[in-house]
VOBA-1610 file (N, C-alpha, C; in pm, whole numbers, padded with zeros to 5 digits, always signed):
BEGIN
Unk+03210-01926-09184Unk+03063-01920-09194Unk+03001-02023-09101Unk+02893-01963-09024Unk+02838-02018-08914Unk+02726-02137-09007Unk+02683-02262-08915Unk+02535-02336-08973Unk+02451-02183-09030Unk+02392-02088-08907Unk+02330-02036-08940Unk+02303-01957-09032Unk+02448-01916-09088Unk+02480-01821-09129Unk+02439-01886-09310Unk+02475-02034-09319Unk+02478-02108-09462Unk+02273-02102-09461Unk+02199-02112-09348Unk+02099-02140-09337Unk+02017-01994-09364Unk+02033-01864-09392Unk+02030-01745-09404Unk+01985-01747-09570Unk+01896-01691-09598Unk+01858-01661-09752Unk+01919-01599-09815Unk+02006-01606-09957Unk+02070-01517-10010Unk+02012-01388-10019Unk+02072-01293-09989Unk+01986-01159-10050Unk+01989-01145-10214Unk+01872-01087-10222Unk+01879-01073-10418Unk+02028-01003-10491Unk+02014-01022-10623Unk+02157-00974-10648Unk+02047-00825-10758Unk+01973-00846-10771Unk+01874-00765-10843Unk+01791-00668-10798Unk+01790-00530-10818Unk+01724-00442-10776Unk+01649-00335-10896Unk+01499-00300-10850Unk+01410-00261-10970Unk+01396-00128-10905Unk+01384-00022-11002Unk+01294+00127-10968Unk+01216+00160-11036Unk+01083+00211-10980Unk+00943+00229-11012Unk+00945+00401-11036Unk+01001+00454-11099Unk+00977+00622-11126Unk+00854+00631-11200Unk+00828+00797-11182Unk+00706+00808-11242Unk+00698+00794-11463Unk+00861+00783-11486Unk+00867+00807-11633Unk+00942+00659-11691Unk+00986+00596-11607Unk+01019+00453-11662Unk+01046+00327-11529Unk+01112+00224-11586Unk+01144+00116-11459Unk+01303+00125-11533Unk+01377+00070-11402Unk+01524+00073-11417Unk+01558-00048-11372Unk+01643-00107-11420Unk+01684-00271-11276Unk+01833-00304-11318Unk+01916-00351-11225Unk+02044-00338-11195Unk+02085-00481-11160Unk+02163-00560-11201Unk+02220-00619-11153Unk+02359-00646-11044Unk+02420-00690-10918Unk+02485-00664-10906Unk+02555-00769-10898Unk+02714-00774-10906Unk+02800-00868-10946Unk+02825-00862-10807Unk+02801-01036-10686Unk+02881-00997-10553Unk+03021-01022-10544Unk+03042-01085-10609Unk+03210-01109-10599Unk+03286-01006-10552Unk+03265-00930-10684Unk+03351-00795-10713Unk+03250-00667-10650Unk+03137-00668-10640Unk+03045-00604-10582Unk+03077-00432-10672Unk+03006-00515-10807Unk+02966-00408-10940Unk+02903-00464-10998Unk+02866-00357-11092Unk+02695-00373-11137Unk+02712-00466-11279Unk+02696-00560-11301Unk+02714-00630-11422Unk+02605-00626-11550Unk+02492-00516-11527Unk+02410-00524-11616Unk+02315-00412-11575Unk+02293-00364-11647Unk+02154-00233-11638Unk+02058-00189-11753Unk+01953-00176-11707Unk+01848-00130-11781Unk+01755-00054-11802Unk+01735+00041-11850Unk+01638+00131-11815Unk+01493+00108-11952Unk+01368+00105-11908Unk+01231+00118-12021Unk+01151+00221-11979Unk+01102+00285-12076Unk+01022+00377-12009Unk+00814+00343-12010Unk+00821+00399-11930Unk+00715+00382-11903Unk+00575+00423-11976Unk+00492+00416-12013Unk+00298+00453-12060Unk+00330+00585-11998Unk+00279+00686-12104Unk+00279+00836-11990Unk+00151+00759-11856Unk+00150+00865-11768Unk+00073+00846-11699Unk+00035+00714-11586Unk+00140+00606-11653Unk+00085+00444-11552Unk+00180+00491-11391Unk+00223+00577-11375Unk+00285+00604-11244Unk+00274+00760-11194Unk+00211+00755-11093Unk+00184+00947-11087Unk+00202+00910-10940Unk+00307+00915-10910Unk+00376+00911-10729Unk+00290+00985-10661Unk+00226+00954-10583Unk+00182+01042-10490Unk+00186+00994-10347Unk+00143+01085-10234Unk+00159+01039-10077Unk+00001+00999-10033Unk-00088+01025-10071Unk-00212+01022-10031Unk-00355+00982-10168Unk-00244+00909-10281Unk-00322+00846-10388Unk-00315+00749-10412Unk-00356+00683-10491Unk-00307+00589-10585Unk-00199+00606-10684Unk-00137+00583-10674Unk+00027+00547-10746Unk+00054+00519-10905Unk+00004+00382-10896Unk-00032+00362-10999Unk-00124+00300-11098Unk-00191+00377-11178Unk-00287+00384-11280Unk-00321+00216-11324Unk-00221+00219-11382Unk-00237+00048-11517Unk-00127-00023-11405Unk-00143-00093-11340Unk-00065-00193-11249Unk+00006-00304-11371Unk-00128-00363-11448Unk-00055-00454-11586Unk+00035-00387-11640Unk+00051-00287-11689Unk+00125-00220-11805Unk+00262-00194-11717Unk+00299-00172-11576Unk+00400-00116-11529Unk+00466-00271-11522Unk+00350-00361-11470Unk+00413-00498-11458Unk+00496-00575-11612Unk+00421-00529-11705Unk+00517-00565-11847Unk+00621-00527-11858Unk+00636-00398-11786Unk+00757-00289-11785Unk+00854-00380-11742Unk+00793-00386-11652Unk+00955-00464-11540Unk+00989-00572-11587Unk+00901-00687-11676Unk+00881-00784-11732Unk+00991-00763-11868Unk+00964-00659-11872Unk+01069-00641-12052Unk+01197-00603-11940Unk+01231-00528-11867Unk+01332-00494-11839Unk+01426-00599-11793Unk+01323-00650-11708Unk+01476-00784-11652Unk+01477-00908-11774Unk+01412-00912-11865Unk+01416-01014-11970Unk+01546-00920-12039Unk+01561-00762-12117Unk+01692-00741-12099Unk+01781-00740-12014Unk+01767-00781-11898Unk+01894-00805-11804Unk+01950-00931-11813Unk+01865-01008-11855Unk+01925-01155-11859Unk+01873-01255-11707Unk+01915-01328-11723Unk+01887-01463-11563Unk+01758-01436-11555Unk+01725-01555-11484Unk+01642-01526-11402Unk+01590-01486-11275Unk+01515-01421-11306Unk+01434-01327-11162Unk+01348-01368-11088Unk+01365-01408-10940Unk+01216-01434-10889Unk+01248-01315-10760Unk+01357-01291-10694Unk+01327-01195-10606Unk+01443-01076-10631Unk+01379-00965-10574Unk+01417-00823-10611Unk+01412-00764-10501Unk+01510-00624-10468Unk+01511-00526-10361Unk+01446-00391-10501Unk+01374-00348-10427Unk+01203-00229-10529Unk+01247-00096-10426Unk+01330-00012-10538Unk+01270+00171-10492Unk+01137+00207-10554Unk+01136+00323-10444Unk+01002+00352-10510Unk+01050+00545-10492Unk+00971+00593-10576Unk+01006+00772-10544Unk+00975+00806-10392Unk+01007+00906-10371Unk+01043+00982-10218Unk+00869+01032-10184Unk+00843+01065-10319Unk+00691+01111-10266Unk+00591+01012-10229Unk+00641+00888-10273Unk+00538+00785-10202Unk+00533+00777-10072Unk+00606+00822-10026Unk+00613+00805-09870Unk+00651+00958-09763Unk+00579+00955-09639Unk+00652+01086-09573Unk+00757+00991-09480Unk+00863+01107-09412Unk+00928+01094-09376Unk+00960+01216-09273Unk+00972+01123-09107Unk+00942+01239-08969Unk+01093+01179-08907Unk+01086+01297-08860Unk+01227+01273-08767Unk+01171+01273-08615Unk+01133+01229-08524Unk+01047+01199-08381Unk+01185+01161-08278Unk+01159+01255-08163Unk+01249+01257-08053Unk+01172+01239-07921Unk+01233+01102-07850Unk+01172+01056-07769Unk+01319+01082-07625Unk+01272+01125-07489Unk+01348+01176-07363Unk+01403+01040-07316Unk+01286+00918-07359Unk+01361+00793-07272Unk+01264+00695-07434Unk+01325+00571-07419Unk+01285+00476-07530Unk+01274+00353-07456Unk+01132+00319-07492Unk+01128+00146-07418Unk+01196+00072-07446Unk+01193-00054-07343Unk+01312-00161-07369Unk+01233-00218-07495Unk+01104-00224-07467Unk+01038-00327-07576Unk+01015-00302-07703Unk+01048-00376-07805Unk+01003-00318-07921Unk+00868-00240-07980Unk+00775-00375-07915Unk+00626-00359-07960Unk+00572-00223-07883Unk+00636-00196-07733Unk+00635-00085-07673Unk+00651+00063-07731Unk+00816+00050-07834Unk+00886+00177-07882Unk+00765+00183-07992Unk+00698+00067-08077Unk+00647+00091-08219Unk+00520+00154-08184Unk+00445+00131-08088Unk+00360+00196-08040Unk+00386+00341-07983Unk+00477+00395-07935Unk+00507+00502-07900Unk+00525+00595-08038Unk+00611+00543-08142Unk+00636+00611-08285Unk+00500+00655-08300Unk+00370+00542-08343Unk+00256+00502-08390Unk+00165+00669-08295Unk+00191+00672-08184Unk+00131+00790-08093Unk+00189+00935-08102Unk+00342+00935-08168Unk+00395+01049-08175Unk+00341+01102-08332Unk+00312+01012-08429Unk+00336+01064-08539Unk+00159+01053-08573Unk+00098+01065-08518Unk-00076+01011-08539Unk-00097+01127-08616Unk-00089+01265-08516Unk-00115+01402-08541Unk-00131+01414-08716Unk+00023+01419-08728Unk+00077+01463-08863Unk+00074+01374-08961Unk+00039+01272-08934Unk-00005+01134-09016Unk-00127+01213-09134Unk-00094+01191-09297Unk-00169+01268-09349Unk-00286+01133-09395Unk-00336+01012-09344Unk-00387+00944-09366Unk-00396+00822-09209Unk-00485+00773-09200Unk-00531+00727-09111Unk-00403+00580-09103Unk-00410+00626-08969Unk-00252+00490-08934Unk-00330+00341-08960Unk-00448+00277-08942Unk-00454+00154-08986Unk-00466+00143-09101Unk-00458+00240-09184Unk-00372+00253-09327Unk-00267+00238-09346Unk-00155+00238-09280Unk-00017+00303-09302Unk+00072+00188-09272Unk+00188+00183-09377Unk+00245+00068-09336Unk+00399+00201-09241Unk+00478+00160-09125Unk+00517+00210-09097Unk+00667+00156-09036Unk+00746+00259-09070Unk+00907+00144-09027Unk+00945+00292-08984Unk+01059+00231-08850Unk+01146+00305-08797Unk+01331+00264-08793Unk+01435+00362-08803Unk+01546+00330-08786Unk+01573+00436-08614Unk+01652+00351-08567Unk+01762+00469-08495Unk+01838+00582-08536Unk+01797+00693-08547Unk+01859+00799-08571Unk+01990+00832-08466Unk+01979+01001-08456Unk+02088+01036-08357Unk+02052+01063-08226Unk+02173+01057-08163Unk+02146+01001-08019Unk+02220+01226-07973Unk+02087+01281-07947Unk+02102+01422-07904Unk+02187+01477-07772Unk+02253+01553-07763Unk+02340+01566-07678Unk+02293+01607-07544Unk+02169+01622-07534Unk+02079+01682-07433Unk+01975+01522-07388Unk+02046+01398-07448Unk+01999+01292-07396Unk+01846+01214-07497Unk+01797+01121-07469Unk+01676+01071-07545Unk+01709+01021-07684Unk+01718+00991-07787Unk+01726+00928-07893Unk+01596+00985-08033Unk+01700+00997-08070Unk+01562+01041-08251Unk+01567+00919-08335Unk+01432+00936-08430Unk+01417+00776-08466Unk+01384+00814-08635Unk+01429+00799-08737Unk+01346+00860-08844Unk+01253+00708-08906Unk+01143+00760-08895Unk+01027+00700-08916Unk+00982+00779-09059Unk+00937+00661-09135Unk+00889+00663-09266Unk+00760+00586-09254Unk+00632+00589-09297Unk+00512+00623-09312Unk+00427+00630-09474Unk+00377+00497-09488Unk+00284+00549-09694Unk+00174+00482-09637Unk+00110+00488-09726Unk-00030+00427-09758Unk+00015+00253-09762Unk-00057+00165-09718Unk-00049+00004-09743Unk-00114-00006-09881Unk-00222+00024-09926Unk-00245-00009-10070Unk-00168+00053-10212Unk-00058+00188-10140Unk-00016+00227-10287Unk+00130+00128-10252Unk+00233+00100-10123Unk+00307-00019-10150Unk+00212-00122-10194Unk+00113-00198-10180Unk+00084-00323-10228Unk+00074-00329-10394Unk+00043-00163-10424Unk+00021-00172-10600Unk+00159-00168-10620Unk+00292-00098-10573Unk+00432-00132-10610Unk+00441-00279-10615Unk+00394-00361-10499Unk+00425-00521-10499Unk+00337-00605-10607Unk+00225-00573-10657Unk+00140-00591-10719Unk+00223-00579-10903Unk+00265-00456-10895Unk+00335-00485-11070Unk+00484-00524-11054Unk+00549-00575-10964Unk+00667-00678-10943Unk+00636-00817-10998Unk+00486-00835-10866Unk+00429-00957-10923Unk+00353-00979-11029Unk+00280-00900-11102Unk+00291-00907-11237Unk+00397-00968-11349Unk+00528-00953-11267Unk+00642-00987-11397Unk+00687-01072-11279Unk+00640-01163-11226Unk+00685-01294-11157Unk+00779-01227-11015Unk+00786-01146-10988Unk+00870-01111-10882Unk+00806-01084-10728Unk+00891-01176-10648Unk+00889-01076-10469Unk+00977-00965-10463Unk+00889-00840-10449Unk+00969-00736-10388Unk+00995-00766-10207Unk+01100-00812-10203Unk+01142-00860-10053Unk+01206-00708-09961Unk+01240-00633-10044Unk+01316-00523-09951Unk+01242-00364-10011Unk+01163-00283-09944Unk+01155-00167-10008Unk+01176-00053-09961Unk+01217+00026-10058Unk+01292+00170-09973Unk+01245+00269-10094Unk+01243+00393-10038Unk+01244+00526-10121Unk+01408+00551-10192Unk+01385+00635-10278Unk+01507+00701-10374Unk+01614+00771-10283Unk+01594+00854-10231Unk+01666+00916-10133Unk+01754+00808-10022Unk+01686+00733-09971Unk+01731+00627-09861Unk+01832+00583-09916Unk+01824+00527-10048Unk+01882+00378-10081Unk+02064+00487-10143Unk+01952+00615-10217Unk+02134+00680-10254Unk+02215+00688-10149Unk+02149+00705-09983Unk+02233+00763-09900Unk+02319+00638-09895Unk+02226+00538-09878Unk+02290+00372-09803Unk+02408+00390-09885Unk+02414+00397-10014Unk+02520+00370-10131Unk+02665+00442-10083Unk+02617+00629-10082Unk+02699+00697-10059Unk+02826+00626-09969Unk+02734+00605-09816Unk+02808+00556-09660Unk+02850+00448-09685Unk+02826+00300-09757Unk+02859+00235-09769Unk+03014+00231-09900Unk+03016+00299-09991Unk+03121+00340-10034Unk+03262+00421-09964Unk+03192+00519-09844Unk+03294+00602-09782Unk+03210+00638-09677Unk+03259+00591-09581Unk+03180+00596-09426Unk+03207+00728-09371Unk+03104+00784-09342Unk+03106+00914-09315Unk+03168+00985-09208Unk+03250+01084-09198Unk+03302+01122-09072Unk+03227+01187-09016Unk+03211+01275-08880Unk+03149+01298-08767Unk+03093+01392-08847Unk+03103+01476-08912Unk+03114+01593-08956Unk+02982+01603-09069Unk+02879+01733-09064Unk+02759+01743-09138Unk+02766+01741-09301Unk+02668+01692-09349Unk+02732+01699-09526Unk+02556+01645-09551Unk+02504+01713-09641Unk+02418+01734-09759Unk+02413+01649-09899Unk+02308+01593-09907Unk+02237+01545-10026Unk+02152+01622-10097Unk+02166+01633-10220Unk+02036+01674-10271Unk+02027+01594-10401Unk+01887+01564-10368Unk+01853+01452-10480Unk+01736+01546-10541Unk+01789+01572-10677Unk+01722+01602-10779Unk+01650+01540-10935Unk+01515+01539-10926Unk+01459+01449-10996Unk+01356+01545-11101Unk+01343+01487-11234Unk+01223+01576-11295Unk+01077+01582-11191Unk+01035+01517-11136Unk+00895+01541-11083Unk+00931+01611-10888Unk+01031+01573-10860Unk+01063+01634-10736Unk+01248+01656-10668Unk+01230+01661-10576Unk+01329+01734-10541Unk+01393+01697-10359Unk+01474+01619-10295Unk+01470+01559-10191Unk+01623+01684-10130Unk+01654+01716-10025Unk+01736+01744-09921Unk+01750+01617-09837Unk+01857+01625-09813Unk+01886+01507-09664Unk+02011+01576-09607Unk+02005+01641-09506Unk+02150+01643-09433Unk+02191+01553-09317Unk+02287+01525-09323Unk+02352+01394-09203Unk+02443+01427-09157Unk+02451+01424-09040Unk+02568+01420-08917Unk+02647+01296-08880Unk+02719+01298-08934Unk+02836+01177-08973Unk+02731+01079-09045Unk+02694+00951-08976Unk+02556+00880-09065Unk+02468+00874-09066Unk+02409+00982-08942Unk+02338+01002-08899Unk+02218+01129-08973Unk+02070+01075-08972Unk+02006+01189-09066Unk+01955+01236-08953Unk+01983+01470-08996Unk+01889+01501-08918Unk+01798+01646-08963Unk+01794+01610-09080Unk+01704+01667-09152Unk+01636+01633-09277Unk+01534+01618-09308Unk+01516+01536-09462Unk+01369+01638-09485Unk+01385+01700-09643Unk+01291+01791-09632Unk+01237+01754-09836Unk+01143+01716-09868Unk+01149+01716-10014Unk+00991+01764-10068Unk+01006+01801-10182Unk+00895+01921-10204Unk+00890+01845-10395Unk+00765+01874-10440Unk+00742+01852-10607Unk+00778+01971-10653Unk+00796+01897-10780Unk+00849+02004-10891Unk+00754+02135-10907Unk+00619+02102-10889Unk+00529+02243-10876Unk+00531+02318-10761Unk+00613+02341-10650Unk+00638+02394-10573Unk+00711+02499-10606Unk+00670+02587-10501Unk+00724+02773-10567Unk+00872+02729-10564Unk+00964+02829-10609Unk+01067+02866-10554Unk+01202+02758-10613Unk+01326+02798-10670Unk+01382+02693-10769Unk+01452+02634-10662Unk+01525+02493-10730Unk+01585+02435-10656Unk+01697+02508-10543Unk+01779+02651-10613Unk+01911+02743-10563Unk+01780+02780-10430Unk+01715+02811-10464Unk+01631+02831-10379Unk+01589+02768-10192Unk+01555+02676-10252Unk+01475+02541-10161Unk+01613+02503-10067Unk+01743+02483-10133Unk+01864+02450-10116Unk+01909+02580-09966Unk+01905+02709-10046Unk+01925+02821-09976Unk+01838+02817-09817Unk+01735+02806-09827Unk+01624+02749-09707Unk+01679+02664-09583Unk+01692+02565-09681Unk+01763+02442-09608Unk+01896+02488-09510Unk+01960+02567-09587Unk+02086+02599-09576Unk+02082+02704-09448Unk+02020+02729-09440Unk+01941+02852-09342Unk+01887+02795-09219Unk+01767+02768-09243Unk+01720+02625-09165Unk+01861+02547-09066Unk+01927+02521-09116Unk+02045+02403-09053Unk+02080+02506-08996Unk+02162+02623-08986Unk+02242+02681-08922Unk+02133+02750-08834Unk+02000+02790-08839Unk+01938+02887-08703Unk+01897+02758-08629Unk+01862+02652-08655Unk+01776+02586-08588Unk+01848+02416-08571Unk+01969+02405-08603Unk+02015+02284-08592Unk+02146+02317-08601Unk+02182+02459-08577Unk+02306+02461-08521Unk+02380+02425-08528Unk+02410+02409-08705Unk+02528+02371-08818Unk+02624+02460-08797Unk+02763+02419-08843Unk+02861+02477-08862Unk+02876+02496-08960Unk+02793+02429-09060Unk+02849+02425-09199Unk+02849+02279-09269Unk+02850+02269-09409Unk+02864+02127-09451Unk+03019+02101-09553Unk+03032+01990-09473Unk+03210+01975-09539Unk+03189+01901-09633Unk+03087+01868-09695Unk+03049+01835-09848Unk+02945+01806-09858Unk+02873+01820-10016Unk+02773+01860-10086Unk+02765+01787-10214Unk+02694+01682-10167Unk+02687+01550-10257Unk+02511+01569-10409Unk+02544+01588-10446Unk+02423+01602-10593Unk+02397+01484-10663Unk+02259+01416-10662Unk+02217+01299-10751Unk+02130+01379-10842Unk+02128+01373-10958Unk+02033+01460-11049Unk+02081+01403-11204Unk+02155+01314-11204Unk+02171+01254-11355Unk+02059+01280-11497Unk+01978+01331-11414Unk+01828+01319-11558Unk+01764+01430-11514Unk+01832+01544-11438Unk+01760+01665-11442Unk+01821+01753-11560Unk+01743+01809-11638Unk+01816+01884-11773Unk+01832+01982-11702Unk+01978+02036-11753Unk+02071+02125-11711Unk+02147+02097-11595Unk+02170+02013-11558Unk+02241+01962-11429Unk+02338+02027-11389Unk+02439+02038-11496Unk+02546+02155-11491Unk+02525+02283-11441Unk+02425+02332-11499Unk+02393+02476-11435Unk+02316+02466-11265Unk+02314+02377-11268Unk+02183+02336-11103Unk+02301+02367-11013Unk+02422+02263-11015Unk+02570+02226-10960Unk+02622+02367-10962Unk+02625+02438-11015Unk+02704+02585-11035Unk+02637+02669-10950Unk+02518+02651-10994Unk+02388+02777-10849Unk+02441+02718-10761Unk+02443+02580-10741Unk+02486+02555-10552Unk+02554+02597-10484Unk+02669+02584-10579Unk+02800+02620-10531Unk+02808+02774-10489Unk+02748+02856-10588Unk+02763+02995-10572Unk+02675+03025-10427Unk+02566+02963-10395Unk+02472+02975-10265Unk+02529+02931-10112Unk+02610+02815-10195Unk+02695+02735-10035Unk+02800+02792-09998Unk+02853+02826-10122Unk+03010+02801-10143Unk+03110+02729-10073Unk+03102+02615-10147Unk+03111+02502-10111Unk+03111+02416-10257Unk+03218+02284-10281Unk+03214+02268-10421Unk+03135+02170-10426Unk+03017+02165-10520Unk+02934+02030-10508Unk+03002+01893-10600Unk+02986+01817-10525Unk+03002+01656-10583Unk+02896+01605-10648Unk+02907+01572-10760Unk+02778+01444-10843Unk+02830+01293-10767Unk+02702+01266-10754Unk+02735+01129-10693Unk+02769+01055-10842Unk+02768+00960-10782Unk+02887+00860-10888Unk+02773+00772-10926Unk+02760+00786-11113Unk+02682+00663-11167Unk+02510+00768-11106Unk+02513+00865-11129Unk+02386+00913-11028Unk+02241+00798-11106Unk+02224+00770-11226Unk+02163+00676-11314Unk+02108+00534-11199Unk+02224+00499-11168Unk+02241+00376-11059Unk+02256+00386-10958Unk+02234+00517-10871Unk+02313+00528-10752Unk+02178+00478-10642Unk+02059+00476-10715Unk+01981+00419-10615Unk+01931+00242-10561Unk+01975+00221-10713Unk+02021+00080-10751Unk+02111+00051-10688Unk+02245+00037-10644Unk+02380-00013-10612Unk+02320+00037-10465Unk+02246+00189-10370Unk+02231+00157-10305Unk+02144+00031-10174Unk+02047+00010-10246Unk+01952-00046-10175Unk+01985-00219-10215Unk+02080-00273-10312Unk+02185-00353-10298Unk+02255-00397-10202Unk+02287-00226-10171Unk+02443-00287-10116Unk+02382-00268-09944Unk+02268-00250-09941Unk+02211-00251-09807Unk+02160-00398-09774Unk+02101-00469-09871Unk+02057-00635-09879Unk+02171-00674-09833Unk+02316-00629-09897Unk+02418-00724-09861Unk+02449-00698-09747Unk+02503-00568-09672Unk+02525-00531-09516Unk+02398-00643-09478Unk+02288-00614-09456Unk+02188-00694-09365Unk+02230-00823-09388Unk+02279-00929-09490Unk+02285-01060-09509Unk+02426-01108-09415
//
């Protein structure tokens, strides 16, 4: 270990999720790098109604008690946390650029001009982050850029700090399962499917080795059932992204009733055997964890 490296802030060992029906928070053990404690409370009907272009949440106090009772059952003390938040709080664009500036402030401005159009809220609203995506065989680089409102993250940071906490790291539901997945078993070259299934919505992600290059998610009041939406997707990839196919078919849906039967439609639509992710309860927890720790 370098000076610098001792001089580096621990990353949290604690991670909170803000769903629309309760708060969840996880401890993780780094030693052994497992979860030594979990909790789930549920929430006030109504103090969380996810949305992309609202207000979030209702009673900011009441969600902040939430989290307040939850890590008081977790035990230790808490002052900083890595915070999911649902998939619908935020959009999410996949943007392909022919050449990419050297400069940062250059590339963030270029994202900031590609995505203005489809921006469903005015960009000096918008808080906005980009990763490196995949690098296309026809040259130029894709970037997936994620995009919310600055005041519905500040009300996520707002009932953290309510129960004494910095939310220092924040990510959507979908993100943090993938981080988990790859970081458990690093993905080979080869295309493979997420579907994250939730009572209020419903996320797709397909990836090309670790690479994402499709991410498509729709609410639960949207026509058409999940075998459905799945089937689309499935369709979608092969006319227009020129899939071969997916060599596995990973399912987070722990708290969708009937899960069993969801997993069985897939299979019969893909054919292809679907996998439950592991711990699906925690899998967004342990991911956005185990992403603090890669970055540290």
């Amino acid at each position: 270990m370098s000076f610098l490296d001792f001089m580096q802030p621990v990353p949290p060992d604690v991670a909170i999720e803000i769903d629309s029906a309760h708060v969840a928070a996880a401890r993780l053990a780094w030693r052994g790098s497992t979860i030594s404690g979990h909790v789930v409370e549920p929430l006030p009907a109504g103090a969380v109604l996810p949305a992309l272009t609202a207000q979030n949440i209702t009673d900011v106090a009441a969600v902040g008690r939430t989290i307040a009772q939850a890590l008081a059952r977790l035990g230790g003390r808490v002052t900083r946390a890595a915070l999911v938040i649902p998939d619908t709080a935020a959009k999410v664009s996949l943007v392909r650029f022919d050449t990419v500036p050297a400069s940062t402030a250059d590339l963030a401005e270029l994202v900031r001009w590609q995505i203005r159009k489809s921006a469903p809220f005015p960009l000096d609203q918008a808080v906005i982050s980009f990763t490196p995506g995949i690098v296309p065989a026809e040259g130029g680089r894709e970037f997936v850029v994620t995009t919310a409102r600055t005041d519905v993250i500040e009300q996520y940071e707002q009932a953290c700090a309510e129960a004494g906490v910095h939310a220092g790291l924040i990510d959507i539901a979908t993100f943090s399962i993938l981080n988990g997945v790859l970081t458990a078993q690093p993905a080979a070259a080869e295309d493979w499917l997420l579907v994250h299934a939730t009572p209020t919505y419903t996320t797709l992600a397909v990836l090309r080795g670790g690479d994402l290059i499709f991410f498509r998610n729709r609410e639960e009041e949207s026509q058409g059932t999940l075998a459905d939406v799945v089937h689309q997707t499935a369709m979608y990839y092969e006319d227009r992204l020129k899939g071969a196919g997916f060599t596995r078919v990973l399912l987070a849906g722990g708290a969708v009733t009937g899960v069993d039967a969801v997993r069985r439609s897939l299979e019969q639509r893909l054919d292809v055997r679907i996998e439950p992710v592991p711990q699906p309860e925690l899998a967004s927890l342990v991911g956005i964890l185990s992403r603090e720790r890669k970055v540290a």
